[in-house]
C-alpha positions in Angstrom: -4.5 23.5 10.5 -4.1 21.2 13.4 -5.3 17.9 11.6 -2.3 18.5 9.4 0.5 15.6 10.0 3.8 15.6 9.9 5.4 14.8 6.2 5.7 11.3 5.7 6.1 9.0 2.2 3.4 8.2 -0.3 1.3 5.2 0.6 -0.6 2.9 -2.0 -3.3 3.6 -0.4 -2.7 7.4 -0.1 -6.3 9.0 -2.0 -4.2 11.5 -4.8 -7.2 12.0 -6.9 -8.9 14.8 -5.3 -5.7 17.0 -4.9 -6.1 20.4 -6.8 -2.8 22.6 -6.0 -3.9 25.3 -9.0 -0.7 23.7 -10.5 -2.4 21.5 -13.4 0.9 20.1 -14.2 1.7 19.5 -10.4 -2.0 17.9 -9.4 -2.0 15.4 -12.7 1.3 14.1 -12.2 0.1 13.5 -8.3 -2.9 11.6 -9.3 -1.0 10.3 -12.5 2.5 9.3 -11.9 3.6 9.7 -8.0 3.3 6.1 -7.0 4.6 4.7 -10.4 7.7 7.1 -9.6 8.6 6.5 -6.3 8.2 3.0 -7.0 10.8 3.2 -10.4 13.0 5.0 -8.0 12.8 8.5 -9.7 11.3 10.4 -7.3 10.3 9.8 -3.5 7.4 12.0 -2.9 6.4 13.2 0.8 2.6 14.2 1.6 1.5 15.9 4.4 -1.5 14.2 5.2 -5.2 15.4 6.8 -5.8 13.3 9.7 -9.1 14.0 9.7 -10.5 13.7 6.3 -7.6 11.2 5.4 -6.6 13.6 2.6 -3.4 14.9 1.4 -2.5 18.2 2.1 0.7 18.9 0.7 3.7 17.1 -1.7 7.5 17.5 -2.3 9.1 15.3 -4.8 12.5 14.5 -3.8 15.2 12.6 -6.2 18.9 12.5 -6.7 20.6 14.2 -9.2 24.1 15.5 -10.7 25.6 19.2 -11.3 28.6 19.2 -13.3 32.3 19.9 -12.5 31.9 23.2 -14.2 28.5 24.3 -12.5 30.1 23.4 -9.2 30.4 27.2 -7.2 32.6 28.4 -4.1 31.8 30.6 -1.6 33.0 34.5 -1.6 31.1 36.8 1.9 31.4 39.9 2.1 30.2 42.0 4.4 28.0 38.8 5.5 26.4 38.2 2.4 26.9 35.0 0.3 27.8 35.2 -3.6 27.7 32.1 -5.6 30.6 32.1 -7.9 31.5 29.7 -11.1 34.7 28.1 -10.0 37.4 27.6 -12.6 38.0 25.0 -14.7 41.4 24.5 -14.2 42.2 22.4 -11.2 45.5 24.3 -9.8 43.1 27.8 -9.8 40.5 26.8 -8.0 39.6 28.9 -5.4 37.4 26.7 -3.1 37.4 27.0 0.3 37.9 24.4 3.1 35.1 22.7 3.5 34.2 22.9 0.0 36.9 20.7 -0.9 36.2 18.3 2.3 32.8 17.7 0.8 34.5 17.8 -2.9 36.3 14.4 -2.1 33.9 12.3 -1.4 32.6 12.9 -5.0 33.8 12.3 -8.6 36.2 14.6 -9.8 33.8 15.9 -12.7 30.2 15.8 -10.7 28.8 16.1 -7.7 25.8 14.9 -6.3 22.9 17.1 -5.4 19.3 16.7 -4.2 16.4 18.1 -5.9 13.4 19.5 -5.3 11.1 18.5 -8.1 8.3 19.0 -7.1 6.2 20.8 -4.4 2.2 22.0 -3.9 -0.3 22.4 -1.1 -3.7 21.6 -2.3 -6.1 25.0 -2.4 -7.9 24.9 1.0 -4.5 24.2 2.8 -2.7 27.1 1.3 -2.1 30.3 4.0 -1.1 28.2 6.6 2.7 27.3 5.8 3.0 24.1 4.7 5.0 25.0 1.9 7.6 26.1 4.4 6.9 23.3 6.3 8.0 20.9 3.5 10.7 22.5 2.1 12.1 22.6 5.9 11.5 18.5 6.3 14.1 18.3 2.5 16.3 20.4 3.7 16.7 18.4 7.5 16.5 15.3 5.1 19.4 16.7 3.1 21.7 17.5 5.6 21.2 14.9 7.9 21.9 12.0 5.0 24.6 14.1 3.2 27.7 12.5 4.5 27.1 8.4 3.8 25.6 10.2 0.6 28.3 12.7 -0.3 25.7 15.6 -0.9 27.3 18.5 -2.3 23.7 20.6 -2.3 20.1 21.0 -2.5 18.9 22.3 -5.9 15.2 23.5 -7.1 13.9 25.5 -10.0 10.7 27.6 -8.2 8.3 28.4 -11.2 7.3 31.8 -10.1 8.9 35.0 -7.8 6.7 34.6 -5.2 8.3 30.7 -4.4 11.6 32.7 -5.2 11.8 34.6 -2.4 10.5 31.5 -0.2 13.7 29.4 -1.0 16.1 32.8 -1.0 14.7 33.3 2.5 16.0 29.6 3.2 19.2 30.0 2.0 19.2 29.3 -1.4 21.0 31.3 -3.7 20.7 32.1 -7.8 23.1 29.7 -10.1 24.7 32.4 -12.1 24.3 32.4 -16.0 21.8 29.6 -15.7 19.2 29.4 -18.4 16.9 27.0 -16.4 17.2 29.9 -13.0 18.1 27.1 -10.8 18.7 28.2 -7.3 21.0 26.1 -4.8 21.9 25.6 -1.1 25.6 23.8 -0.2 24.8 21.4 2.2 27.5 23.1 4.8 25.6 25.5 5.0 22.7 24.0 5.7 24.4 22.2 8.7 26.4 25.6 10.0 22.2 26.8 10.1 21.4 23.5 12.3 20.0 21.4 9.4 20.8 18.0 10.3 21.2 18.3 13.8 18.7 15.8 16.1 17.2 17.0 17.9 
């Protein structure tokens, strides 16, 4: 849709009551509990709105979060393919490669910073078009273009259903191993080797 803006922050005087996603949980937290986050701090939520009807056709929550020293993966390709791998907990073992460990020390020894994706819907009558895509592309640039002053190890979501899945797998994102919550994450390096964060 060609009245559709680019993604931009929540306004005060953004209209959030009319959004219906099909995500109950997603559309009354939007109407709910957006602005009251982003003004606490806990999330910063992005809309894409409708230039024409001055409606909002799409969200992605963004906030800050931590995954701990023993969720913390390296990197093992073969054959071109990328498998996520639970490092070691002892120090003098780990097997982490280069630039890993470049983005491991600008972060405490026992966490690392990570973004997350907590949240992300396109209201009904936008769906089909790709804004989903479109969103989770704008995070990602976000991501990678802020990680160094924020020492960003990663970009981490939990997609509710296969279909959303297979959209983040086709971004990049792989499975965390062994996780009961199916969290899926993206190293920020890689994100940048794929042209994330570069101006344009």
């Amino acid at each position: 849709m060609d009245s559709v803006g680019a993604p931009r922050l929540l306004r005060a005087e953004d209209c959030t009551t009319g959004f219906s996603s099909g995500r109950r949980s997603i559309d009354v937290w939007f109407r709910r509990r957006a602005w009251d986050d982003r003004q606490t701090g806990r999330h910063r939520t992005y809309v894409l709105p409708d230039r024409e009807t001055d409606g909002i056709a799409g969200l992605i929550a963004l906030g800050w979060g931590c995954i701990g020293r023993a969720q913390v993966f390296c990197v093992e390709r073969r054959g071109g393919l990328v498998n996520w791998i639970v490092s070691p907990t002892s120090e003098a073992d780990d097997p982490m490669t280069e630039d890993v460990l470049a983005e491991k020390a600008l972060l405490p020894t026992r966490e690392f910073l990570v973004m997350r994706i907590g949240r992300l819907a396109v209201a009904s009558q936008y769906q089909g078009y790709g804004h989903a895509r479109s969103l989770v592309r704008f995070a990602l640039q976000y991501c990678a273009s802020t990680a160094r002053p924020n020492g960003c190890f990663g970009v981490v979501v939990h997609p509710p259903d296969p279909s959303t899945r297979n959209m983040f797998h086709r971004f990049g994102f792989q499975d965390v191993p062994a996780d009961a919550s199916r969290a899926m994450i993206v190293r920020t390096v890689d994100l940048q080797r794929n042209g994330f964060g570069v101006s344009a």
